[in-house]
C-alpha positions as CSV (number, residue, x, y, z in Angstrom):
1,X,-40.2,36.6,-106.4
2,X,-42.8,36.5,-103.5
3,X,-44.1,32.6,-103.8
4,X,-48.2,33.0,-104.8
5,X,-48.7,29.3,-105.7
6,X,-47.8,25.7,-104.7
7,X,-45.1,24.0,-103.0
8,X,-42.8,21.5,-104.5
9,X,-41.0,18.8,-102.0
10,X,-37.7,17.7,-103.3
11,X,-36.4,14.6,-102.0
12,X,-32.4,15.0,-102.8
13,X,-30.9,11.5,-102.2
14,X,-27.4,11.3,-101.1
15,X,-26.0,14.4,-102.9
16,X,-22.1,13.9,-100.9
17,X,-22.3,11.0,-102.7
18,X,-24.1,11.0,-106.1
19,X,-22.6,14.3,-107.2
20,X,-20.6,13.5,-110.2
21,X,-19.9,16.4,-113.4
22,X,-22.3,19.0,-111.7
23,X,-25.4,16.6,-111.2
24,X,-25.8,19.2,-107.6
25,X,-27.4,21.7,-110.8
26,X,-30.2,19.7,-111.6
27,X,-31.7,20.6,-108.1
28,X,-30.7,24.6,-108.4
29,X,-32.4,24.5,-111.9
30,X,-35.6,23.3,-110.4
31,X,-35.5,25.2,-107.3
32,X,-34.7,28.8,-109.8
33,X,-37.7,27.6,-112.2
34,X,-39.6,26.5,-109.1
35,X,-39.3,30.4,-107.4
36,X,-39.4,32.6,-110.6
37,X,-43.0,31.1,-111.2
38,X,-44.6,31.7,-107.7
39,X,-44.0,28.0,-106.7
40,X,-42.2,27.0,-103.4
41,X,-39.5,24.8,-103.7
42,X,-38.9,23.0,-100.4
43,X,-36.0,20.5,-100.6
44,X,-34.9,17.7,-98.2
45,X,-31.1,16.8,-98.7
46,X,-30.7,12.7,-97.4
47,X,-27.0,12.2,-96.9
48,X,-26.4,8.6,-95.8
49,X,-27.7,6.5,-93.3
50,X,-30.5,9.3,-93.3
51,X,-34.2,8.1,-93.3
52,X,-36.5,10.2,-95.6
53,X,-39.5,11.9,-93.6
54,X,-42.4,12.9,-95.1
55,X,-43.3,12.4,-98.2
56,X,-42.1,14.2,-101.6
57,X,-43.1,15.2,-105.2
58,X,-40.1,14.5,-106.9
59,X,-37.0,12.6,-106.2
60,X,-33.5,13.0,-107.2
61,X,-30.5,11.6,-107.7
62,X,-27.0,11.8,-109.2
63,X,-24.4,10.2,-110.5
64,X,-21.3,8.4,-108.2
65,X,-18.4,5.9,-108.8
66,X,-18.6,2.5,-107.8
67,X,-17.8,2.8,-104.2
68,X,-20.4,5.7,-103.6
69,X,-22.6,3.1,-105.6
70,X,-21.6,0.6,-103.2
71,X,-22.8,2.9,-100.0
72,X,-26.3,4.5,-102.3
73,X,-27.4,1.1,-102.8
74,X,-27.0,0.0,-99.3
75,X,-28.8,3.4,-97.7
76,X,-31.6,2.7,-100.5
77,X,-32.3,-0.8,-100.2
78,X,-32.2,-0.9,-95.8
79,X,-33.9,2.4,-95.0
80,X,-35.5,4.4,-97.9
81,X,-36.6,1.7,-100.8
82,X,-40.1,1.6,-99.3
83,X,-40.9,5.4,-99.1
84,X,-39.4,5.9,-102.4
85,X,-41.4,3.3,-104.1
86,X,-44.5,4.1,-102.4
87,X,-44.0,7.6,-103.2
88,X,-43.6,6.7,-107.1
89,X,-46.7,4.5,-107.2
90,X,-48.8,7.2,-105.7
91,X,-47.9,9.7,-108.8
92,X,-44.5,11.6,-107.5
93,X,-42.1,12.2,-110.1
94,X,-38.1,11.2,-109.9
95,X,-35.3,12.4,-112.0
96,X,-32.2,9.5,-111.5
97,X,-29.0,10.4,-113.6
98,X,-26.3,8.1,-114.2
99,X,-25.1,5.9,-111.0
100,X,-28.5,6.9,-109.5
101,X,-30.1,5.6,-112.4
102,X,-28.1,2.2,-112.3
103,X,-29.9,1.8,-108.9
104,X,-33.1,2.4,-109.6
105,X,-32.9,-0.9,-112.2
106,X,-33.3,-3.8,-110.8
107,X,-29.5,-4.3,-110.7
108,X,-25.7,-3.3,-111.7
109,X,-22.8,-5.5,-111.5
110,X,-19.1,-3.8,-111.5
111,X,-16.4,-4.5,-113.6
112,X,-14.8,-6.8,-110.3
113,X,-18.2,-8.6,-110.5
114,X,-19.9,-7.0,-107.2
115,X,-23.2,-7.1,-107.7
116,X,-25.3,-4.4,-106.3
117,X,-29.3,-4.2,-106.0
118,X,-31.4,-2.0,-107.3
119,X,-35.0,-1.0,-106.8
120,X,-36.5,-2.0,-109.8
121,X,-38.4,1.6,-111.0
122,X,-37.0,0.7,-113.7
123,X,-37.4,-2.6,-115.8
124,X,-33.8,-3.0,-116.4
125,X,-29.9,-3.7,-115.5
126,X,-26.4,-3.0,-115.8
127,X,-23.3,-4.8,-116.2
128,X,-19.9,-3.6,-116.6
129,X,-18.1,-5.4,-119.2
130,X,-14.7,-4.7,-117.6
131,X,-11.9,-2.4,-117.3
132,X,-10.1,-3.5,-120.4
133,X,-13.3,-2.7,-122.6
134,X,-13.6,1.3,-123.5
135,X,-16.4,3.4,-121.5
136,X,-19.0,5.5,-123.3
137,X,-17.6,8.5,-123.1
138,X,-18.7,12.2,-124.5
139,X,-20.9,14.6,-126.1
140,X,-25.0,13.1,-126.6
141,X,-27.6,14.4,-128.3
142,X,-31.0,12.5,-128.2
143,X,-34.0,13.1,-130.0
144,X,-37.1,13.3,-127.1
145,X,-40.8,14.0,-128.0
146,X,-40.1,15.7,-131.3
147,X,-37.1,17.9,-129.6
148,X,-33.6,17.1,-128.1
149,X,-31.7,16.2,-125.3
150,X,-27.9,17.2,-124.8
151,X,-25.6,16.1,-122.1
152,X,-22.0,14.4,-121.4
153,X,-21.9,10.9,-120.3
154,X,-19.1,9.1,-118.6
155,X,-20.1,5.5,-117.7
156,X,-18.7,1.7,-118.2
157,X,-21.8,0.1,-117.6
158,X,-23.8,-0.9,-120.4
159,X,-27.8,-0.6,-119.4
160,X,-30.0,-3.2,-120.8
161,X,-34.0,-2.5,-121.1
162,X,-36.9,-5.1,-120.3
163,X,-39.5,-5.8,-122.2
164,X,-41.4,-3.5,-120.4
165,X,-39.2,-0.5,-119.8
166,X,-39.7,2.2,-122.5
167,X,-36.7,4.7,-123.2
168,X,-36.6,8.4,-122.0
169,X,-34.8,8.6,-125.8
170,X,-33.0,7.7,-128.7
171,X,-29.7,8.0,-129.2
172,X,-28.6,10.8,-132.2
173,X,-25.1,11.2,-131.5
174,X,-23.1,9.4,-128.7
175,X,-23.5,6.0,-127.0
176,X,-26.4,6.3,-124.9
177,X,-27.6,3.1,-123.1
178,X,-25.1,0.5,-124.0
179,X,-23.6,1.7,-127.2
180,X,-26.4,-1.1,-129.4
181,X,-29.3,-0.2,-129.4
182,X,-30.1,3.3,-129.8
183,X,-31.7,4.0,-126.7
184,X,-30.9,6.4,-124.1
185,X,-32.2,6.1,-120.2
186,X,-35.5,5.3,-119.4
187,X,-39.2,6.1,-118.2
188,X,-41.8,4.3,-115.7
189,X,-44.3,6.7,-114.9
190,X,-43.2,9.5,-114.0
191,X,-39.7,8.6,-113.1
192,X,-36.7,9.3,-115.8
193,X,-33.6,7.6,-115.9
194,X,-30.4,9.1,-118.3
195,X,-26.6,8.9,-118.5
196,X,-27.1,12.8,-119.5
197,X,-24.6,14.9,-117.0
198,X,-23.8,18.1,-117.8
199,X,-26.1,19.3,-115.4
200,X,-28.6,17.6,-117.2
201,X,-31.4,20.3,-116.6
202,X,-30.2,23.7,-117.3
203,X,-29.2,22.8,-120.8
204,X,-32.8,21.3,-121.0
205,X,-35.2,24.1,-119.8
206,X,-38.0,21.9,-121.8
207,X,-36.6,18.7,-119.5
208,X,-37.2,20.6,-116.3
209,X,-40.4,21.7,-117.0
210,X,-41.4,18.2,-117.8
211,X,-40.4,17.0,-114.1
212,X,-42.0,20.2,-112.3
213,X,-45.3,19.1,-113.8
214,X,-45.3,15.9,-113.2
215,X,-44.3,16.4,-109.8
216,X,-46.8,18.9,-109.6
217,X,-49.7,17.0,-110.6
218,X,-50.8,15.4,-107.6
219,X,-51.4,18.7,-105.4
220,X,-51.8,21.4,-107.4
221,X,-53.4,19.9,-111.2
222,X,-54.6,23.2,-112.5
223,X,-51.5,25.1,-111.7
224,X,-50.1,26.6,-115.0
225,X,-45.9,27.4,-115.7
226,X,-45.8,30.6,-116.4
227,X,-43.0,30.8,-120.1
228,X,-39.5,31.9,-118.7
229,X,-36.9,33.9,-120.8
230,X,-35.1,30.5,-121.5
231,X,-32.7,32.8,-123.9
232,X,-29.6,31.7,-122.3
233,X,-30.4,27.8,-121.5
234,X,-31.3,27.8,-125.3
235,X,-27.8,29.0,-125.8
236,X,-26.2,26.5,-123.8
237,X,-28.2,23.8,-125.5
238,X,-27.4,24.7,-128.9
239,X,-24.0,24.8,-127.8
240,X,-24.2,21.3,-126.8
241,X,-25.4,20.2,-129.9
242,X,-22.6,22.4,-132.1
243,X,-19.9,20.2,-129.4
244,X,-21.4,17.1,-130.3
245,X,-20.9,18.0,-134.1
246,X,-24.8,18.2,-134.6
247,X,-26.9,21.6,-135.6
């Protein structure tokens, strides 16, 4: 499709490192729902020890293990924290799954007690209880705005909201957050934490659309998504929820 209407700029933070169970798809969904309405997706891939240039509507993230952690958090806090945060506080939108959303707390310590900073988007930390004490592992399904949210997580940590952090969801079926409280990832403007993998996006068209907007907001306001033949993605979602042992 010929573009006729806005561009998007996608930041993609460290995707050779933060690229656990598919998290890559989340940025093919939004460049596909990005061109099949007109809008120009123009995405910036920052693979370590890169500096971001320019500035961007919506930053992404995936998920890693602890040593990609390890090297995420050091490329976030020396070169890129500053652009990232200015870029959030002037409207942009961010989608951090997982790993990436560990470090966009304001901290996670590993099970060997390595302690890595964050950069505090959201008002909240991790902590791995240790490698004798079972991860959350498997199907979710959440209940977000009145709809839900499917995915697969696969994470030790156990994530721990502030008093001011609201969650991006609560927990119908899996572990979510920390296996407690019910809660599932989180939101701070227009920035959305999760543990949902999967991809994330493609089994939540609804999801996706959310973060275009937002990220749209700034530079193009009136611009309206055109309804996509979501036929398929519904599919896949419902079939997340059958897996999950849900209807």
């Amino acid at each position: 499709m010929k573009a006729s209407g806005p561009v998007l700029r996608i930041a993609y933070l460290y995707p050779d490192l933060m690229n656990l169970y598919a998290d890559r798809g989340n940025v093919t969904c939004l460049e596909r729902r990005c061109a099949w309405r007109g809008v120009t997706p123009m995405v910036q891939h920052l693979e370590w020890n890169d500096r971001l240039t320019g500035t961007a509507d919506l930053y992404v993230i995936g998920g890693g293990q602890d040593r990609q952690q390890q090297l995420a958090s050091q490329g976030l806090t020396t070169s890129n924290a500053d652009q990232i945060l200015s870029g959030l506080g002037d409207g942009a939108a961010m989608l951090a799954v997982c790993g990436g959303y560990q470090l966009m707390a304001h901290r996670y310590r590993a099970a060997d007690g390595a302690e890595l900073a964050g950069l505090g988007v959201f008002d909240a930390e991790t902590v791995h209880p240790g490698a004798d004490v079972p991860r959350c592992i498997g199907n979710v399904v959440c209940d977000w705005n009145g709809s839900r949210l499917v995915g697969f997580e696969n994470h030790g940590g156990r994530t721990f909201l502030g008093s001011s952090a609201m969650p991006l969801a609560r927990v119908l079926r899996g572990h979510g957050n920390n296996a407690e409280d019910g809660t599932e990832g989180a939101v701070a403007g227009n920035a959305i934490g999760t543990y949902l993998h999967g991809s994330v996006l493609p089994k939540n068209p609804h999801l996706a659309d959310q973060l275009i907007r937002m990220a749209l907001a700034r530079s193009a306001p009136d611009f309206e998504l055109a309804p996509l033949d979501d036929a398929a993605e519904w599919a896949a979602h419902q079939a997340a929820v059958r897996a999950a042992g849900l209807r």
